[in-house]
DOMAR-788175 format. One record per atom (N, C-alpha, C): residue number from 1; residue in three letters; atom name; x, z, y. Coordinates in nm, 2 decimals, m for minus. Each point is the difference from the previous one (the first is absolute). Layout:
N
i|aa|at|X|Z|Y
NUM|ALA|CA|X|Z|Y
...
***
This chain:
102
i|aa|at|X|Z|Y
1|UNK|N|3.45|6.65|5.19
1|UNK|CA|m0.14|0.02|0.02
1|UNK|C|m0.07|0.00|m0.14
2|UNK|N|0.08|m0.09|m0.07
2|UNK|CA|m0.11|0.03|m0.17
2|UNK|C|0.04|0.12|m0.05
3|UNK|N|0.14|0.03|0.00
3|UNK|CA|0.02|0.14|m0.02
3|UNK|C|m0.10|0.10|0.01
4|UNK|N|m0.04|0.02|0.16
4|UNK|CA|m0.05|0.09|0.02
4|UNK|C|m0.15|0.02|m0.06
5|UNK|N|m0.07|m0.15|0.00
5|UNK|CA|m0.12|m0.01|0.00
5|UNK|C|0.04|0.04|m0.20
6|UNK|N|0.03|m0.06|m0.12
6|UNK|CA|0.02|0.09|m0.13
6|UNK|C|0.04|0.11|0.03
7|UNK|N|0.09|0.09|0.09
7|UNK|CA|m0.04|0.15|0.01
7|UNK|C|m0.13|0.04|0.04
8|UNK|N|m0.05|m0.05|0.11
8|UNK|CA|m0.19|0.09|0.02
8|UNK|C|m0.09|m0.08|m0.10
9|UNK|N|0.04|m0.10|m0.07
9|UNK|CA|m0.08|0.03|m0.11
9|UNK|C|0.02|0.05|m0.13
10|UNK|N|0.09|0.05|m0.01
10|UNK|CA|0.07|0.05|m0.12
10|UNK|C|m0.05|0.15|0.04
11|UNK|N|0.02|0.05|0.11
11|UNK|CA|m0.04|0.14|0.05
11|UNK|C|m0.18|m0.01|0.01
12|UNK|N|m0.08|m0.12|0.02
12|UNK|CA|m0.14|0.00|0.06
12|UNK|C|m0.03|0.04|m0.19
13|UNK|N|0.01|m0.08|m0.10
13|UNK|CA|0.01|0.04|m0.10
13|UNK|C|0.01|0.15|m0.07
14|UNK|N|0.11|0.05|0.03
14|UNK|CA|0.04|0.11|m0.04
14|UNK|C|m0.14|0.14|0.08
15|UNK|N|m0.01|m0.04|0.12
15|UNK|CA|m0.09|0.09|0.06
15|UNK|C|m0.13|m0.04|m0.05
16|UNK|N|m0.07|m0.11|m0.03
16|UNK|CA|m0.11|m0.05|m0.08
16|UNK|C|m0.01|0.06|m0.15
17|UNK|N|0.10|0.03|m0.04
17|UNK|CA|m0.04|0.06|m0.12
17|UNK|C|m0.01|0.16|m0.01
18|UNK|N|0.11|0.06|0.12
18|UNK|CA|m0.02|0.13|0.00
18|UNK|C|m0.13|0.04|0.10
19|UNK|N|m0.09|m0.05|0.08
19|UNK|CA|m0.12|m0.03|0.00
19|UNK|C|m0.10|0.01|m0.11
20|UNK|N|0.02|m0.10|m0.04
20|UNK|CA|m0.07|0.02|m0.15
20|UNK|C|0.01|0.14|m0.07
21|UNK|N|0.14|0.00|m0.05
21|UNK|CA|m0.03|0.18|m0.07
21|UNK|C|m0.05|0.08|0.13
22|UNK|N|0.01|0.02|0.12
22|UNK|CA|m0.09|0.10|0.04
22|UNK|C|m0.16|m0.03|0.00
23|UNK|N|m0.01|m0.13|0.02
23|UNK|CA|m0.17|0.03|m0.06
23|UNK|C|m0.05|0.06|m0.14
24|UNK|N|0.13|m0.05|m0.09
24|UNK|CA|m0.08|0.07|m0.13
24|UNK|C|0.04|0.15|m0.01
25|UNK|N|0.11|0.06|0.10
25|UNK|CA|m0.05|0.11|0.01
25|UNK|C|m0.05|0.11|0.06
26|UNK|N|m0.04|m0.08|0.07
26|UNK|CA|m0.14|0.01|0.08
26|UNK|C|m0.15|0.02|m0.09
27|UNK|N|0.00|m0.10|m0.08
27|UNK|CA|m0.07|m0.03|m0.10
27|UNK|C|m0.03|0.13|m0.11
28|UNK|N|0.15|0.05|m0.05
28|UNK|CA|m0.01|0.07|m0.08
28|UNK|C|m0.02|0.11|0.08
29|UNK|N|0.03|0.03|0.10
29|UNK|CA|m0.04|0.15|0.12
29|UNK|C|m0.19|0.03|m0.03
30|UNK|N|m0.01|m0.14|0.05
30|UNK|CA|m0.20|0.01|0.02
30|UNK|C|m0.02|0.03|m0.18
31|UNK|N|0.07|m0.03|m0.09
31|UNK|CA|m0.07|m0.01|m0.10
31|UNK|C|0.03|0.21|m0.07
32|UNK|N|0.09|0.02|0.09
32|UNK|CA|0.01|0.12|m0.05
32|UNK|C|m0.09|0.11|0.02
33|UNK|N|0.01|m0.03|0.17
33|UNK|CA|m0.10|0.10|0.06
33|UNK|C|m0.12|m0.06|m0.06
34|UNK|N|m0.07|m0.12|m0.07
34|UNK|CA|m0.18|m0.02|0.02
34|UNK|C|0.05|0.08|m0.17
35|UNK|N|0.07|0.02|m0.08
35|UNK|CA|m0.01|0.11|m0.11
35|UNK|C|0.01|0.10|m0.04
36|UNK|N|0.08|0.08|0.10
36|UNK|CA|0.03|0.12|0.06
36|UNK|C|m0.14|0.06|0.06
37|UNK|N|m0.03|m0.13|0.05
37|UNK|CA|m0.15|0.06|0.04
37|UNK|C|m0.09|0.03|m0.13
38|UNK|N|0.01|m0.11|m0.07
38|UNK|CA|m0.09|0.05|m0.09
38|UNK|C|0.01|0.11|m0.04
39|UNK|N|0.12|m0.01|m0.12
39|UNK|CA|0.04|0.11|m0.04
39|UNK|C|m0.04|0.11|0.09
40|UNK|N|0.04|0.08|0.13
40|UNK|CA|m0.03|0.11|0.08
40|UNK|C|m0.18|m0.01|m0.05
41|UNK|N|m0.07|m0.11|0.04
41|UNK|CA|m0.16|m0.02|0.02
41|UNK|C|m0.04|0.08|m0.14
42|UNK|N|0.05|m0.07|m0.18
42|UNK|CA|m0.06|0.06|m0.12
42|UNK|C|0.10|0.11|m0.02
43|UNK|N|0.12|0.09|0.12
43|UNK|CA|0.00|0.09|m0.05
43|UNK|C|m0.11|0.11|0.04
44|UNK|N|0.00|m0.02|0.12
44|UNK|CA|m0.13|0.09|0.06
44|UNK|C|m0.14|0.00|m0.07
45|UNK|N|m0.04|m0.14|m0.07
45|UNK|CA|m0.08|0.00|m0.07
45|UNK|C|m0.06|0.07|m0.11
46|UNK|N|0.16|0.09|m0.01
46|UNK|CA|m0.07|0.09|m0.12
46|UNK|C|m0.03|0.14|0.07
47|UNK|N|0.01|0.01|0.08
47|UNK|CA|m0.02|0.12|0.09
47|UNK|C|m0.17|m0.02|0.08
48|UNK|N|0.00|m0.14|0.03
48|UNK|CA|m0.13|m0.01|0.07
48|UNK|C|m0.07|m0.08|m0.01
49|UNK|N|m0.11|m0.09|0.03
49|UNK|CA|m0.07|m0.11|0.00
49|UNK|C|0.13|m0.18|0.02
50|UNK|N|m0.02|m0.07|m0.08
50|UNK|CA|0.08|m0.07|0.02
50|UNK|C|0.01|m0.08|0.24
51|UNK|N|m0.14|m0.02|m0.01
51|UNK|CA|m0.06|m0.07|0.10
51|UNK|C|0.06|0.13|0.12
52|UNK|N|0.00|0.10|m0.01
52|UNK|CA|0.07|0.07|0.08
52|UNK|C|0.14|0.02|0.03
53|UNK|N|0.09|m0.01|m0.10
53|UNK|CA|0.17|m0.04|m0.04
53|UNK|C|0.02|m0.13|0.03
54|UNK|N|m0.10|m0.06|0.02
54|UNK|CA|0.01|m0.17|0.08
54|UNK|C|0.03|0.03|0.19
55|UNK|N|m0.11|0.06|0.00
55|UNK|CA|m0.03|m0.02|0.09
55|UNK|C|0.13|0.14|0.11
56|UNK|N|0.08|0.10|m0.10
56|UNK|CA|0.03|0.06|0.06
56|UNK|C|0.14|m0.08|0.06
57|UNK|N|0.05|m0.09|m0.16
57|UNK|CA|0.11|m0.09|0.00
57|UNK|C|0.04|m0.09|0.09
58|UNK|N|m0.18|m0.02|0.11
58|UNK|CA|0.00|m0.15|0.05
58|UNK|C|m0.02|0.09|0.15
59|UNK|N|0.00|0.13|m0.01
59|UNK|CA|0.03|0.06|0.16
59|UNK|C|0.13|0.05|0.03
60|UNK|N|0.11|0.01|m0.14
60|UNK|CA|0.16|m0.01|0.03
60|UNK|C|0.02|m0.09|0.05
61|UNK|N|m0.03|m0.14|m0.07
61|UNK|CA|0.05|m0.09|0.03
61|UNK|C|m0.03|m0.05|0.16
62|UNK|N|m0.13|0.03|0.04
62|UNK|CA|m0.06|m0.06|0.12
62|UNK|C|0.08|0.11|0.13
63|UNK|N|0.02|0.16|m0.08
63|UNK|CA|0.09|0.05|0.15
63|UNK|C|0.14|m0.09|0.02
64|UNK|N|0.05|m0.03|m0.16
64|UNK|CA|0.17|m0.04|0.03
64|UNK|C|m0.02|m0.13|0.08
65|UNK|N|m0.09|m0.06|m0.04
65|UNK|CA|0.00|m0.17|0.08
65|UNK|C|m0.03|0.07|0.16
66|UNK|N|m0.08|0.10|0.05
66|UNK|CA|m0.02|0.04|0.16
66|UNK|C|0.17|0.03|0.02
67|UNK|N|0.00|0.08|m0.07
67|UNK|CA|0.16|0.07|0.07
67|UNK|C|0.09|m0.15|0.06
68|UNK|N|0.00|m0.07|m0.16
68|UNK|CA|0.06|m0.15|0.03
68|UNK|C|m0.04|m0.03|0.15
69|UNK|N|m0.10|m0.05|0.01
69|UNK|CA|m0.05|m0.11|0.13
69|UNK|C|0.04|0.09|0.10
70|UNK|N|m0.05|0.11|0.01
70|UNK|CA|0.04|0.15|0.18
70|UNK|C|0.14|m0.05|m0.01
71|UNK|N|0.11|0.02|m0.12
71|UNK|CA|0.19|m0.06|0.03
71|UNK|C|0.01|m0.13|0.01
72|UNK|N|m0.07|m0.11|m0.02
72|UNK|CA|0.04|m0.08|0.03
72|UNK|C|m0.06|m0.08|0.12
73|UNK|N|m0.14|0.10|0.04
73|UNK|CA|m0.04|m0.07|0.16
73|UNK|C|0.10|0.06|0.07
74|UNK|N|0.10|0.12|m0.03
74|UNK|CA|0.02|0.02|0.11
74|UNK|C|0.18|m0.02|0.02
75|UNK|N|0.04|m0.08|m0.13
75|UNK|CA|0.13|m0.07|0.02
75|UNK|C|m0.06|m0.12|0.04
76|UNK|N|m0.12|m0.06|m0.02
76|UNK|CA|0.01|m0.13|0.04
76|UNK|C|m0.02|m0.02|0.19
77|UNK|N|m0.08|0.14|0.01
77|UNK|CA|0.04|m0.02|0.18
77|UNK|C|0.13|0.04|0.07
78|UNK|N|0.10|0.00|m0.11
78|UNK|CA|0.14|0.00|0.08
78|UNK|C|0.06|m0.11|0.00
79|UNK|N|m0.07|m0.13|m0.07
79|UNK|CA|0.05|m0.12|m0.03
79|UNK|C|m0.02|m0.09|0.15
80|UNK|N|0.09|m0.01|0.04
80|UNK|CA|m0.02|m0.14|0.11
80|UNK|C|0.02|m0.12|m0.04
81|UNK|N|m0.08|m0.07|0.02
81|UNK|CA|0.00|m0.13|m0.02
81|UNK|C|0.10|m0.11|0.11
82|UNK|N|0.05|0.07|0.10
82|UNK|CA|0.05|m0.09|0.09
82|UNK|C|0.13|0.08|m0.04
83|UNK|N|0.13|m0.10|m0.01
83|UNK|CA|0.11|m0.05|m0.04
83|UNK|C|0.07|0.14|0.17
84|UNK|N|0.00|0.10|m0.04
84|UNK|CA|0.06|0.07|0.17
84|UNK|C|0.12|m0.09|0.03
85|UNK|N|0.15|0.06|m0.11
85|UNK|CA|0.08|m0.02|0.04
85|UNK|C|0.02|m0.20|0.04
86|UNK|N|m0.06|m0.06|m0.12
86|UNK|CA|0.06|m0.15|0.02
86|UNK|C|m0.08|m0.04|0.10
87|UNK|N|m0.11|0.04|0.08
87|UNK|CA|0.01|0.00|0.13
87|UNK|C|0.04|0.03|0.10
88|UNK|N|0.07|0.12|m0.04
88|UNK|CA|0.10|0.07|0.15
88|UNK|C|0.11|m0.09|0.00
89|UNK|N|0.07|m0.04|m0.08
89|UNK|CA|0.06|m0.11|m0.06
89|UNK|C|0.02|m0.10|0.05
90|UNK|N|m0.12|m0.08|0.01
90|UNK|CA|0.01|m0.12|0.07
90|UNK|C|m0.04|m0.03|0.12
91|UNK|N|m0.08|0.13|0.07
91|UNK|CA|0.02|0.04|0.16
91|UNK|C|0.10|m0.02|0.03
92|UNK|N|0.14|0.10|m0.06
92|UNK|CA|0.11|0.02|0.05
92|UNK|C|0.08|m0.13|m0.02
93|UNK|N|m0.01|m0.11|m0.11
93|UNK|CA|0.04|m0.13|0.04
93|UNK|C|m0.02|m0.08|0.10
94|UNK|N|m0.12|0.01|0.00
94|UNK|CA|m0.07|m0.09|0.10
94|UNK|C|0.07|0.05|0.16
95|UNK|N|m0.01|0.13|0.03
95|UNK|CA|0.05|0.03|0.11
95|UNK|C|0.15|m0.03|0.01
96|UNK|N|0.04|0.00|m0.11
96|UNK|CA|0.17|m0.04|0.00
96|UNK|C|0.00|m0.14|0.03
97|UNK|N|m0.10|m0.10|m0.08
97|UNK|CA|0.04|m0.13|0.03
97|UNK|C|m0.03|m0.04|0.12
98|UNK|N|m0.10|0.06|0.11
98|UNK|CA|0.00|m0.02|0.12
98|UNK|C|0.11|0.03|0.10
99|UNK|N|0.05|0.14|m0.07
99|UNK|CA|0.09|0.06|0.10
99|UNK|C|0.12|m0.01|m0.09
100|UNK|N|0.08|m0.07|m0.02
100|UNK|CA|0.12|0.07|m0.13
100|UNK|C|0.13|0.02|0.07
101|UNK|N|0.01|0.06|0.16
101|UNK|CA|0.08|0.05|m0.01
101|UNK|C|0.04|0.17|0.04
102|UNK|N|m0.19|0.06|m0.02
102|UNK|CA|m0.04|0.13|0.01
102|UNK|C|0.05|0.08|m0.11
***
């Protein structure tokens, strides 16, 4: 039993840190795209009004974030929340433990 319990923490560990590096690159993801943006924003800037290359930058961004939410409302309505199989599951136990020689 201690065995086991130094392996899941030896593993709870190991997953806690590679956790960690996905937030920071996560981290470095947002930090790329908010300068990417810029960059895109003062390059158009020399083409046009700054306040316009803002504002064009900030309607890419606002379609990609729609497209986002329309795919993910509509994987999240294929999500069930009720457990199907480990309740067919334990129907079929249950009926067995009443009947077990069906």
């Amino acid at each position: 039993m201690e065995l086991a319990k130094a392996e899941i923490r030896e593993e709870a560990g190991k997953a806690g840190k590679a956790a960690g590096m996905y937030g920071g690159a996560g981290f470095g993801g947002y930090m790329v795209a908010l300068f990417a943006s810029l960059a895109a924003m003062f390059g158009l800037a020399n083409v046009m009004d700054t306040g316009w290359a803002a504002l064009i930058v900030t309607a890419v961004w606002a379609g990609i974030a729609a497209i986002l939410f329309v795919m993910g409302r509509s994987r999240m309505r294929e999500v069930s929340p009720k457990p199907e199989q480990t309740v067919q599951t334990l129907q079929e136990d249950a009926q067995w433990a009443r009947h077990p020689t069906k």
